[in-house]
N, C-alpha and C positions, 0 to 999 in steps of 0.2 A: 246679747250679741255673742257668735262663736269667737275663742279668744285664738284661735289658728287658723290661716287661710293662705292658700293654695293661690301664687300669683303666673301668671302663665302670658307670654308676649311674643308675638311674631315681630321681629325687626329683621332687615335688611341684612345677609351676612357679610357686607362690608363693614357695618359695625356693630358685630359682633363681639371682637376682642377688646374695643373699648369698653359695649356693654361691660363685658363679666367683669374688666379688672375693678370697673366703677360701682358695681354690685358688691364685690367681695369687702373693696374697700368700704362698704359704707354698713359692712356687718352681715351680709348672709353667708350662712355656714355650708351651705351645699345648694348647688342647683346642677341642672341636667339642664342638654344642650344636644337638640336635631336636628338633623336638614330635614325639611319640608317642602312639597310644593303649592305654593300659595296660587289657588284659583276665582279666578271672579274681580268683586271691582276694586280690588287690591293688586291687581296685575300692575304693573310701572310697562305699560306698551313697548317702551323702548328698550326694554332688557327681555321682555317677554319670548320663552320659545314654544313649538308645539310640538307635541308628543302622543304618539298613537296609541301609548298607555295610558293616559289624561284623556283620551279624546279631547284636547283643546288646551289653549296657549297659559301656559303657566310660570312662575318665576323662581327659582332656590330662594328659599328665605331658610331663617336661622330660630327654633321654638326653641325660649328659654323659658323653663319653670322649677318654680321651686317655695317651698313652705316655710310662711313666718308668721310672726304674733300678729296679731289683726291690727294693736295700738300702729304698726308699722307699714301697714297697708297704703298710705299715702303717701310718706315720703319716697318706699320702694315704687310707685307706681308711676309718680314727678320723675324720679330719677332715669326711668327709662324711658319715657317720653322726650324728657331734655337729651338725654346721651345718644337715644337711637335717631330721633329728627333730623333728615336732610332736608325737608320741606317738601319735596317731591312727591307727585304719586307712588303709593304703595311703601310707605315707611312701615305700616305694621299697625299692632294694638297691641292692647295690654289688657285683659280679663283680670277678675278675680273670683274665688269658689270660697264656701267655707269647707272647712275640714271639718271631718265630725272626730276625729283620733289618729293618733300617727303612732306605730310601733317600731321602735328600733327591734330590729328583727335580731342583732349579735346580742342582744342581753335583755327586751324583751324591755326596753323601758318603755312608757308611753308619756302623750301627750308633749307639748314643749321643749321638756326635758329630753328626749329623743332627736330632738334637731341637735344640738351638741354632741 
């Protein structure tokens, strides 16, 4: 099994800033954070708009990803499903990839040790 992986979640950007502070607190060292536009049957209808650049009706949502030990993959993965859940259509998902190597680009370290 790869022992680093790549967790990646559309959630709702009303809860966003709970995500990350419930992320940070629970030990991830860096993640990255976009607006998105979420199409398809992830649309929440009632907040849905349309757009001539989309051809068709899509929603802001909020991509958070970021790389951790794989042993960690399930508690990170519970935790945004519990934090981002309103119950409602179109709360989001939560993917995971594995990494095959991560290089810290200022000093060239790799693997785990690079997330630090």
């Amino acid at each position: 099994m790869n022992d680093i992986i790549e967790v990646r979640a559309i959630v709702r950007l009303e809860m966003l800033d709970r995500l990350v502070h419930c992320l940070k607190e629970a030990g991830v060292p860096r993640l990255a954070v976009a607006k998105v536009h979420a199409i398809g049957a992830g649309v929440d209808v009632a907040s849905a708009k349309v757009s001539l650049e989309e051809g068709t009706a899509y929603v802001d949502k909020a991509l958070v990803q970021f790389i951790c030990p794989a042993e960690r993959q399930d508690m990170y993965t519970e935790l945004i499903a519990r934090t981002a859940r309103t119950g409602r259509q179109g709360d989001g998902y939560v993917a995971v990839y594995p990494v095959l190597d991560v290089v810290k680009i200022r000093t060239g370290t790799v693997g785990l040790a690079a997330l630090r």
